[in-house]
C-alpha positions as a printed Julia matrix, in Angstrom:
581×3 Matrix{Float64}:
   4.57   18.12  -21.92
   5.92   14.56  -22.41
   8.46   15.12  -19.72
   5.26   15.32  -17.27
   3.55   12.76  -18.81
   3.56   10.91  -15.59
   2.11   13.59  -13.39
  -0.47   14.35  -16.08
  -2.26   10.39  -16.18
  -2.88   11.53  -11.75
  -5.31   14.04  -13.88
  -7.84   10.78  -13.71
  -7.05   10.67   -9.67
  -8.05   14.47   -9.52
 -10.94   14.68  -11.44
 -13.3    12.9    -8.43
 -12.24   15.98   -6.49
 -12.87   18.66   -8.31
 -14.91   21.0    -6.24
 -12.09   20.7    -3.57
  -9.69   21.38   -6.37
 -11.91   24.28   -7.52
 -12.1    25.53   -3.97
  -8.07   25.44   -3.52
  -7.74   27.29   -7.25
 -10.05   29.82   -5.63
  -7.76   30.27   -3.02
  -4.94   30.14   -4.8
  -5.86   33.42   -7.99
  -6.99   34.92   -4.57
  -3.29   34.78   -3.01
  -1.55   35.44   -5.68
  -3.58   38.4    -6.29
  -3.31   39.92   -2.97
   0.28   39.76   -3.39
   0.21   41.52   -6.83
  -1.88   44.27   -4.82
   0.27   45.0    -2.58
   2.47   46.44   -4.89
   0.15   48.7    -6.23
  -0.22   49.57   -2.29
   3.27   50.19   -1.69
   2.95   52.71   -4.55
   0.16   54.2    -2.79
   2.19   54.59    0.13
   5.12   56.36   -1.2
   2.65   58.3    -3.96
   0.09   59.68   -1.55
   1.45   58.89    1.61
   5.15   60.05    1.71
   5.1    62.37   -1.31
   1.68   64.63   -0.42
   2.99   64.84    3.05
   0.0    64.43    4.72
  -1.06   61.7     7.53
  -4.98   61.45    6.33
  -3.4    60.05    2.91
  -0.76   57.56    4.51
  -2.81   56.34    7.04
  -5.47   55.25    3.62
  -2.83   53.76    1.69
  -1.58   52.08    4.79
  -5.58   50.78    5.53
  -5.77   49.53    2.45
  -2.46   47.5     2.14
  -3.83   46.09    5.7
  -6.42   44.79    4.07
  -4.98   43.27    1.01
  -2.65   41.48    3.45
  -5.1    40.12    5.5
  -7.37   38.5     2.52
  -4.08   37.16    1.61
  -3.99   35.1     4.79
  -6.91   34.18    4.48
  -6.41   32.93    1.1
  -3.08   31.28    1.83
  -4.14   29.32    4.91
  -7.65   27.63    2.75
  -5.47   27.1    -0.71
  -2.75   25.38    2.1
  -5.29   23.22    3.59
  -7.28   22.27    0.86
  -4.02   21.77   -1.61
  -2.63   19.43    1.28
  -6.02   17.67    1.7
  -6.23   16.68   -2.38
  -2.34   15.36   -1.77
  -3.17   13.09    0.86
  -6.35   11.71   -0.44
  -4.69   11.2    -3.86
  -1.54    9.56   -2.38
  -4.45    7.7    -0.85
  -6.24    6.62   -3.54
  -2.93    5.65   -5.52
  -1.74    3.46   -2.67
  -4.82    1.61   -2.58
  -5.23    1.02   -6.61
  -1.5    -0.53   -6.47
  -2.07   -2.4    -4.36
  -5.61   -3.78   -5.42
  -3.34   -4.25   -8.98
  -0.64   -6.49   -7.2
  -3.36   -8.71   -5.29
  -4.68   -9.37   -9.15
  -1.37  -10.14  -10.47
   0.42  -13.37  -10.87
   3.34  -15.05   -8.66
   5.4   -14.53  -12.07
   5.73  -10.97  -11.94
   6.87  -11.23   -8.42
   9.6   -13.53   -9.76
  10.29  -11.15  -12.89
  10.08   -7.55  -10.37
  11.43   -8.4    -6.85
   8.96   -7.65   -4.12
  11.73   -5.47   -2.65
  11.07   -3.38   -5.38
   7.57   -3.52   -5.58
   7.65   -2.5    -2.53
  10.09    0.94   -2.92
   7.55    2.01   -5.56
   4.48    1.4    -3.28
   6.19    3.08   -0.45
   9.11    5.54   -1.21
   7.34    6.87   -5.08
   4.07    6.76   -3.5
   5.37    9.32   -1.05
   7.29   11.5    -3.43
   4.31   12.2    -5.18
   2.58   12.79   -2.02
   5.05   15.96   -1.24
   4.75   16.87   -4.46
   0.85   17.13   -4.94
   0.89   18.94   -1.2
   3.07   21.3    -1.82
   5.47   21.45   -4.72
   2.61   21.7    -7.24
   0.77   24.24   -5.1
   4.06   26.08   -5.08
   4.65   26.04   -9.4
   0.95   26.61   -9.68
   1.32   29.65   -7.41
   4.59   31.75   -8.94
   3.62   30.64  -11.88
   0.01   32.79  -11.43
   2.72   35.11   -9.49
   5.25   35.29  -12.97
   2.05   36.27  -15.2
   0.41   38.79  -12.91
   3.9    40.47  -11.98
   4.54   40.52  -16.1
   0.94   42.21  -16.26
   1.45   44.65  -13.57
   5.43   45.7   -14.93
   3.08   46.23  -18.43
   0.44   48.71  -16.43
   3.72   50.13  -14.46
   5.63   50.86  -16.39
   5.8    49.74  -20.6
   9.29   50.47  -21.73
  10.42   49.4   -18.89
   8.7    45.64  -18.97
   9.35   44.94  -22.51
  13.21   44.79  -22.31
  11.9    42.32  -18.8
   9.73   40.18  -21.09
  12.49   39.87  -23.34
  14.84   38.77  -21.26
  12.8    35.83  -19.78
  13.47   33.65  -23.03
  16.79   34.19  -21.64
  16.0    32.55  -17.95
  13.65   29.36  -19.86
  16.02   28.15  -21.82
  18.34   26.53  -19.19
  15.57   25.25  -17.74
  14.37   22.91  -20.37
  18.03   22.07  -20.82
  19.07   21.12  -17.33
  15.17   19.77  -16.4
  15.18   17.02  -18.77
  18.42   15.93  -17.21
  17.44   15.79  -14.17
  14.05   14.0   -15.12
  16.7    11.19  -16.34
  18.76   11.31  -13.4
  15.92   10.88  -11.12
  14.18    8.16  -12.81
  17.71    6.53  -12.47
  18.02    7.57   -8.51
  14.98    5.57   -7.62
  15.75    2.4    -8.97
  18.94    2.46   -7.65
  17.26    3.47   -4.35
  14.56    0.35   -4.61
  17.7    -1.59   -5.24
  18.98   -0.74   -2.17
  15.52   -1.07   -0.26
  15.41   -4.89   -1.8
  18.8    -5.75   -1.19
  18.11   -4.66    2.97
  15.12   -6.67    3.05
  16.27   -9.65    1.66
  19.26   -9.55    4.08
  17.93   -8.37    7.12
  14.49  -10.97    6.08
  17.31  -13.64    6.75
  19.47  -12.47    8.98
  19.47  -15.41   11.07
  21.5   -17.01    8.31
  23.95  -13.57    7.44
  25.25  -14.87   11.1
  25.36  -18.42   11.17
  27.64  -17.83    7.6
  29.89  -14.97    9.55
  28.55  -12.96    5.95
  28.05   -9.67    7.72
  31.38   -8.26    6.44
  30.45   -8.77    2.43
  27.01   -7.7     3.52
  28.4    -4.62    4.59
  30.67   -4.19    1.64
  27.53   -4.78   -0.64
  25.12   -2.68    0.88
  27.79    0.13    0.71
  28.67   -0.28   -2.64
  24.88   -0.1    -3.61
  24.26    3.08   -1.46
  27.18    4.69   -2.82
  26.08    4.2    -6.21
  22.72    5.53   -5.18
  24.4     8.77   -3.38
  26.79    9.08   -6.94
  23.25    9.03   -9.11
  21.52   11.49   -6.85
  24.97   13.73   -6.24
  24.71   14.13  -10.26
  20.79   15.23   -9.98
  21.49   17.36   -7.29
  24.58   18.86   -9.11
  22.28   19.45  -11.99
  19.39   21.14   -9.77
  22.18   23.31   -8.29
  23.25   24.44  -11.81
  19.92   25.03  -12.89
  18.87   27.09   -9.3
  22.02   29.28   -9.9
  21.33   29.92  -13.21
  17.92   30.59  -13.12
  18.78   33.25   -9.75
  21.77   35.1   -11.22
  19.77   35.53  -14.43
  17.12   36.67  -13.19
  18.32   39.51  -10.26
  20.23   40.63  -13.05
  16.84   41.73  -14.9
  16.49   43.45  -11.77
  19.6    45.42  -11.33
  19.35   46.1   -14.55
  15.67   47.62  -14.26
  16.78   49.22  -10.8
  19.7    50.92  -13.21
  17.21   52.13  -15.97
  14.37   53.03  -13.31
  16.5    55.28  -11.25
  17.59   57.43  -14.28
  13.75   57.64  -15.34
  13.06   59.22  -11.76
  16.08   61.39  -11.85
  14.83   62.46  -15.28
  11.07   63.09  -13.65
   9.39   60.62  -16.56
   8.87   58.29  -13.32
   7.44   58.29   -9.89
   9.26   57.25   -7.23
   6.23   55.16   -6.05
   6.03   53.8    -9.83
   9.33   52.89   -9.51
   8.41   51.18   -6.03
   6.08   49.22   -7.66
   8.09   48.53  -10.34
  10.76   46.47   -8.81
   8.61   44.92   -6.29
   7.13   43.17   -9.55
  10.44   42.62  -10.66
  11.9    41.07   -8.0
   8.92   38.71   -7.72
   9.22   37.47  -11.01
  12.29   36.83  -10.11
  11.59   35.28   -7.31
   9.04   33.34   -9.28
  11.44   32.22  -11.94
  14.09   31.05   -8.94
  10.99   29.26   -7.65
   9.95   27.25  -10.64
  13.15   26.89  -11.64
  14.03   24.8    -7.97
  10.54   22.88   -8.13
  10.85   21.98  -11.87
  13.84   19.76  -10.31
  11.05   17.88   -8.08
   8.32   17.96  -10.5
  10.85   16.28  -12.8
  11.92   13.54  -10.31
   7.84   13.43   -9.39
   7.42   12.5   -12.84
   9.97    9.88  -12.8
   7.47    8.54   -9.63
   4.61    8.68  -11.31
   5.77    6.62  -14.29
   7.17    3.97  -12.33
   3.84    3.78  -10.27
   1.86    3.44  -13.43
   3.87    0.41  -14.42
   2.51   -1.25  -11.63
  -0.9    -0.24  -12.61
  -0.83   -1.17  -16.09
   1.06   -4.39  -15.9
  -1.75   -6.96  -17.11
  -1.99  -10.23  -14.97
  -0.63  -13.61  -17.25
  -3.69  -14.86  -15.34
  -6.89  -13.54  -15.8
 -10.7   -14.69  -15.71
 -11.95  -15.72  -19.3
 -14.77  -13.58  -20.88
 -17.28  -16.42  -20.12
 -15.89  -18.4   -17.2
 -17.12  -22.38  -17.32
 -18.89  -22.78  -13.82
 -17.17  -25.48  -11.57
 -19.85  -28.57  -11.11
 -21.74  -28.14   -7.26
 -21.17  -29.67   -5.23
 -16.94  -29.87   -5.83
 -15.56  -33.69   -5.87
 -11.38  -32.78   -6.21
 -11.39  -34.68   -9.51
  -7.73  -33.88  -11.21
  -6.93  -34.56  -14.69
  -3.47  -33.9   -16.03
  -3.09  -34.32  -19.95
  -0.03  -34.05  -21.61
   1.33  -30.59  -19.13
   4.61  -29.24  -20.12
   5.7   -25.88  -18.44
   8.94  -23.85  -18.34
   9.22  -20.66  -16.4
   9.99  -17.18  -17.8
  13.35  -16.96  -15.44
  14.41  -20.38  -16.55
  13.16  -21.8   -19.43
  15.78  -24.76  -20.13
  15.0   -27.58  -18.58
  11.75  -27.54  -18.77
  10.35  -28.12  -15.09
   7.39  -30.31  -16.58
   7.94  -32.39  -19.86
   4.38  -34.02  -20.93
   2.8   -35.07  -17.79
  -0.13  -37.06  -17.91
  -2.09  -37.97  -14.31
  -5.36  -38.74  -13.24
  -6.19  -38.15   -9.37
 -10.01  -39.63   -8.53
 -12.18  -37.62   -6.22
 -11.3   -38.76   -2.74
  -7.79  -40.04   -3.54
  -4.48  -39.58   -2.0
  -2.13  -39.25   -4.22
   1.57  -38.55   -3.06
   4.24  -36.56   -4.79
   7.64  -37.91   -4.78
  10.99  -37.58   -6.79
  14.13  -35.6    -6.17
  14.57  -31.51   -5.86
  13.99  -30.38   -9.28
  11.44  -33.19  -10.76
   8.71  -30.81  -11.23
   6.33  -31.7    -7.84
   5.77  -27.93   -6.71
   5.48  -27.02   -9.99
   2.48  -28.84  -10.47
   1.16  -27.87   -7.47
   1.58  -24.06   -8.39
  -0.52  -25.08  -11.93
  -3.23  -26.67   -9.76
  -3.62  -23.32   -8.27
  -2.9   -21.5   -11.14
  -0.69  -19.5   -10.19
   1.05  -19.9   -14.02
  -0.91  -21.79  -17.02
   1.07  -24.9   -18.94
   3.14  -24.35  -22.31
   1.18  -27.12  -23.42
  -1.26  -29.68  -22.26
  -4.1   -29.17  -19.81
  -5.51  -29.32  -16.56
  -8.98  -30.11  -15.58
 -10.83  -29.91  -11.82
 -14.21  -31.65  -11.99
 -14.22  -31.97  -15.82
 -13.69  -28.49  -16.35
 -10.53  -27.4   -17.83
  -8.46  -24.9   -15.96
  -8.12  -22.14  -18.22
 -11.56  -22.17  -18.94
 -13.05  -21.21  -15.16
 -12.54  -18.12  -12.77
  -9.08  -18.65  -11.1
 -10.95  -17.2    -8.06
 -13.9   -19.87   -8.24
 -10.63  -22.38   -8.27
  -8.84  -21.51   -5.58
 -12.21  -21.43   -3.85
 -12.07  -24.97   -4.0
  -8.8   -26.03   -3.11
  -6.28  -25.33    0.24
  -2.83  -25.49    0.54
  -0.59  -26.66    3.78
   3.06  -25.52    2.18
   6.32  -26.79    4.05
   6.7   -23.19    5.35
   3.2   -21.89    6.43
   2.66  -18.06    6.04
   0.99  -16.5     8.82
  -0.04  -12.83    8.86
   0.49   -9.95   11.92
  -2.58  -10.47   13.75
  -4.05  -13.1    16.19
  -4.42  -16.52   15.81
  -8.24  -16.38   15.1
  -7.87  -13.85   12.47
  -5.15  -16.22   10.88
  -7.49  -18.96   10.69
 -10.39  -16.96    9.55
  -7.99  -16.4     6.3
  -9.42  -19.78    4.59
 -13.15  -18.12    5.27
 -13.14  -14.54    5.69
 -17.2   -15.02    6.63
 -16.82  -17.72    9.17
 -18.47  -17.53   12.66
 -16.27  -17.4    15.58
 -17.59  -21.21   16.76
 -16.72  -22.7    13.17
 -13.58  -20.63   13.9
 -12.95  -23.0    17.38
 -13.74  -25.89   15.93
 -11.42  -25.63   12.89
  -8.32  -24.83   15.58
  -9.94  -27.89   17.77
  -9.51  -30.79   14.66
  -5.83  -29.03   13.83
  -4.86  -29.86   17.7
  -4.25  -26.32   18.35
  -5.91  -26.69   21.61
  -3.53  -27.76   23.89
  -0.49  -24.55   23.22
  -3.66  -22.14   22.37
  -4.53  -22.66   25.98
  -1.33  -21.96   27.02
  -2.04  -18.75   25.79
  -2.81  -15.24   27.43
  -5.3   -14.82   25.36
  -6.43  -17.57   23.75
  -7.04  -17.51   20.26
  -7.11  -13.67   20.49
  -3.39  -13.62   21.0
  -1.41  -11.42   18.6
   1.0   -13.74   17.22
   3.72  -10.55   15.37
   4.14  -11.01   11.64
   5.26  -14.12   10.56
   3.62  -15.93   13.35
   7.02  -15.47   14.97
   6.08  -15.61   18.69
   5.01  -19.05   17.54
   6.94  -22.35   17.08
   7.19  -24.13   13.15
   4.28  -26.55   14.25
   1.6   -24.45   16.25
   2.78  -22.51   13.29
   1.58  -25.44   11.09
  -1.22  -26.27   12.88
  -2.3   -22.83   12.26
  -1.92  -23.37    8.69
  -3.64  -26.97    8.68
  -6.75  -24.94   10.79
  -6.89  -22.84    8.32
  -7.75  -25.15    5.45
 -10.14  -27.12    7.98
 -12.28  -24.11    7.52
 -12.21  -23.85    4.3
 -13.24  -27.31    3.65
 -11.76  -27.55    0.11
 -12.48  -30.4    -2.43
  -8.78  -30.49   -2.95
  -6.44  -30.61   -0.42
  -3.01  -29.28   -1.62
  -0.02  -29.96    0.9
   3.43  -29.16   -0.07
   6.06  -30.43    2.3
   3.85  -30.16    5.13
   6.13  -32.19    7.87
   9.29  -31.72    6.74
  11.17  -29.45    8.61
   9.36  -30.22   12.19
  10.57  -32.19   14.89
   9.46  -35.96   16.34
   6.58  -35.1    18.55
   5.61  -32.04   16.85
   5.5   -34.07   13.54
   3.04  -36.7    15.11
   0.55  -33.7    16.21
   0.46  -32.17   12.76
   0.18  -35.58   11.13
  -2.8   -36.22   13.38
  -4.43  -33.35   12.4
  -3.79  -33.77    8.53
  -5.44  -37.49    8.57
  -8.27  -36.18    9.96
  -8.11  -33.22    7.19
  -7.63  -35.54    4.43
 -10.34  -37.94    5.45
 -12.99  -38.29    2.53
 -11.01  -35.58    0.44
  -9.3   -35.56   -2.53
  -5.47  -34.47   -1.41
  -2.12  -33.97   -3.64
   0.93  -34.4    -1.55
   4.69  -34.02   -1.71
   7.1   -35.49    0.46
  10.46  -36.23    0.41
  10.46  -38.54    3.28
   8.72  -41.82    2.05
   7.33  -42.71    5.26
   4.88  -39.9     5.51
   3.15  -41.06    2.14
   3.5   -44.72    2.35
  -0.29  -45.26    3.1
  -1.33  -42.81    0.14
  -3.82  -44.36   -2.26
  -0.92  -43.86   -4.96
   2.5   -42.59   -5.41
   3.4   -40.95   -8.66
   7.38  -40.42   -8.94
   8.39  -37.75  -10.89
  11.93  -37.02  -12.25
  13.38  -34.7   -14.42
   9.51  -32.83  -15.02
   8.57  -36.4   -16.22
   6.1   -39.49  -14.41
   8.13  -42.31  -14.27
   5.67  -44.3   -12.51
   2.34  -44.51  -10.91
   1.48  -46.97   -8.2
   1.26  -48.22   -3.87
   3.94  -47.98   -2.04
   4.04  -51.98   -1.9
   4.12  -52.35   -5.59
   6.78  -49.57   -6.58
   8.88  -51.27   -3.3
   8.62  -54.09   -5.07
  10.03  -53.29   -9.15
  13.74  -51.67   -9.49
  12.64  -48.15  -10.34
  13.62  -44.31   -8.47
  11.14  -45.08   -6.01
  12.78  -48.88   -5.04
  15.78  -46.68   -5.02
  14.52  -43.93   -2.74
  13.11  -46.22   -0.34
  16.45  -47.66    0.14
  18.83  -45.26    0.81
  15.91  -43.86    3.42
  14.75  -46.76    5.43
  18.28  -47.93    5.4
  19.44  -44.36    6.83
  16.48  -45.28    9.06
  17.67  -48.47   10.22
């Protein structure tokens, strides 16, 4: 039973639906009976009917088979609709736990996992199991009723005759075992190497624009093919293995049958059997061996559904690095976007020498601005993600408001901050729904107003449909500011005590640059705000500039008065406002 281990924990997904469950079992003893009946009908027929001669008799046994076959369609259609019905909603409900798990856990495990592969188990196991709760299930749970009732009936039929059968079936079981926990191993294997493939085609075809501009679509090519041939080699070997156990499994069992076909027709030569016994006989025979070639060819999928399952309940049990404390410390009301930052030292789990923080120690005051600056590496968006937390320090803490971070809901956190990154993430939908993201409950006026004080206005217009217009995902019918704009609306409306912006100018234009910069003075006014920048002119009127370098402060101060010492920042300032000049 451990090799189904998976497929037993969806046990928990079935339970809710019992009756249904109970109504498709119904359904499915009914079936499986009517087809054991009809062999006892066929014996009937050649008993009564064709021996005695006479048409009264025939056209009785002939009635009666009618009706067994017609409660077996009966059957058959409500055990296929209700079966299929309890695959879809489960599939269902298992779609929508994973994904309510990977909303709760951190941006770590992304970094650990891949989202490509996240996203082949959400997707491509999901659906597996889907097939296999629809049908392939059904289909064991059927010949398997089949392979007990036929082994009943050949008892009633005929005794001799069924012991040497039940003998024999040790004989068909055996391989399997054997060749299903193989291919329980070699599916497992398939899928990753499929989810491989699935993340390695996203990532390339997410930046595609790129693959061009670097002529790379030839080692692309090569790449991808490698990594689907490998994936074809590791499902060649399961299917090799399924094809082994199928012919096995068949030739062993139609054997039993010739071999009861051989020792049947002597008994009715002899006159110690009926003809119609006989009948009956190997119409059991032959499905039980039809059952055993049946099990034997879904044992294959329930193997690989196994494989599925396990790999979906990874996902489920993984436990977030970040999670609400047992008592969460409520965040003082109303919020004022106090930071403290005591001794913080942080490394990440991918890369853990150098550290990217190395004892940090800052103090933002509510209502400050309070730029980030300091060459690629020094630690800036790292402290940003810690703000948020997305990951808690090594050492050291964090406090918002006097409370320390690790000691409040990360939810009532975020709730009071917003962040404007350098590359704004916009969702498929319109632009109204994308703003509505920083307050899910605000009106559609607050909604206007939010776009008006981002200076949205003026390409919204523009527009077909206004706000309303469906923007693809990405925000790709839009250009990087309205893009940014978007983004900068977005934390309007959420009017957060802390204002988080990460590179928010960077990569746009001249005029498209003034716009946004517009619009985040009037965001930051009154409002505790963080900022990085790499170009010094965007922070120069911040409150204070802390320059990091190498995960370290090296100093704290105006623009004016780091201009004026010999330190990074003096250093900075040159090589840009001389590149300027």
């Amino acid at each position: 039973m451990r090799r189904f281990g998976g497929l037993l924990r969806l046990s928990g997904y079935l339970r809710p639906y019992w009756r249904q469950a109970l109504v498709a079992g119904t359904a499915l003893i009914v079936a499986a009976a009517s087809v054991l009946a009809i062999g006892q009908g066929l014996r009937l027929v050649i008993d009564q009917g064709f021996a005695n001669g006479t048409g009264a008799a025939l056209d009785r046994a002939l009635m009666i088979t009618a009706g067994v076959v017609l409660v077996l369609a009966v059957a058959s259609a409500m055990r296929f609709y209700w079966v299929m019905w309890i695959g879809e909603r489960v599939a269902a409900d298992l779609r929508r736990d994973v994904f309510e798990r990977l909303l709760d856990l951190d941006p770590g495990f992304y970094l650990r996992n891949g989202v490509g592969e996240i996203q082949s188990r959400m997707t491509t196991d999901t659906a597996l199991l889907q097939s296999v709760l629809g049908s392939t299930f059904s289909m064991a749970l059927r010949n398997a009723l089949l392979l007990i009732g036929t082994l009943i009936m050949l008892v009633v039929t005929q005794p001799t005759l069924s012991a040497m059968v039940i003998i024999g079936i040790p004989v068909v079981v055996a391989p399997m075992l054997i060749y299903g926990r193989r291919v329980r191993r070699l599916s497992r294997l398939s899928q990753d190497r499929i989810a491989e493939v699935g993340s390695y085609a996203g990532e390339t075809l997410g930046g595609i624009e790129t693959v061009q501009a670097f002529v790379h679509e030839a080692e692309d090519r090569r790449v991808f093919r490698d990594r689907v041939e490998d994936a074809f080699s590791i499902a060649i070997q399961r299917i090799r293995q399924r094809a082994g156990l199928n012919a096995v499994a068949l030739l062993l069992a139609f054997a039993g049958v010739a071999f009861v076909l051989w020792r049947g027709g002597n008994a009715v030569i002899a006159g110690t059997m009926s003809a119609g016994e006989l009948s009956a006989f190997v119409f059991y025979a032959v499905l039980a061996a039809g059952a055993v070639g049946v099990l034997s060819e879904v044992a294959g999928e329930l193997f690989r559904a196994s494989g599925a399952a396990e790999r979906l309940f990874e996902l489920l049990d993984a436990v977030p690095a970040i999670r609400p404390p047992a008592d969460p410390v409520a965040l003082p009301v109303p919020g004022r976007g106090e930071v403290v930052i005591e001794a913080v030292e942080y490394r990440y789990p991918t890369r853990p020498d150098p550290p990217a923080l190395a004892g940090v120690d800052l103090e933002i005051r509510a209502g400050e601005t309070v730029a980030l600056v300091g060459p690629s590496g020094a630690g800036k968006s790292t402290l940003i993600s810690l703000l948020l937390r997305f990951h808690d320090p090594s050492a050291g803490r964090l406090r918002l408001d006097g409370v320390d971070l690790r000691d409040a809901d990360p939810a009532a956190l975020r709730r009071r901050m917003a962040l404007v990154a350098q590359e704004p993430v916009l969702f498929t939908g319109t632009i109204a729904g994308n703003i509505r993201f920083g307050d899910p409950a605000a009106a559609r006026e607050k909604i206007l107003e939010a776009g008006r004080a981002a200076n949205c206005e003026g390409f919204v217009e523009a527009l077909p449909d206004g706000y309303d217009t469906h923007i693809g995902p990405g925000g790709v019918q839009l250009s990087g500011g309205q893009r940014q704009r978007i983004a900068i609306a977005r934390a309007i409306l959420r009017d957060p005590a802390l204002l988080l912006l990460d590179e928010a100018t960077s990569s746009l234009d001249a005029e498209s640059e003034r716009q946004v910069q517009t619009a985040l003075t009037r965001l930051m006014a009154k409002r505790t705000s963080v900022v990085i920048a790499h170009r010094l002119a965007t922070v120069r009127n911040a409150d204070r500039i802390a320059v990091l370098e190498a995960g370290q402060v090296r100093a704290v101060g105006t623009h004016d008065q780091l201009l004026a010492g010999d330190g990074l920042y003096a250093h900075l300032a040159a090589l840009q406002f001389q590149s300027i000049a």
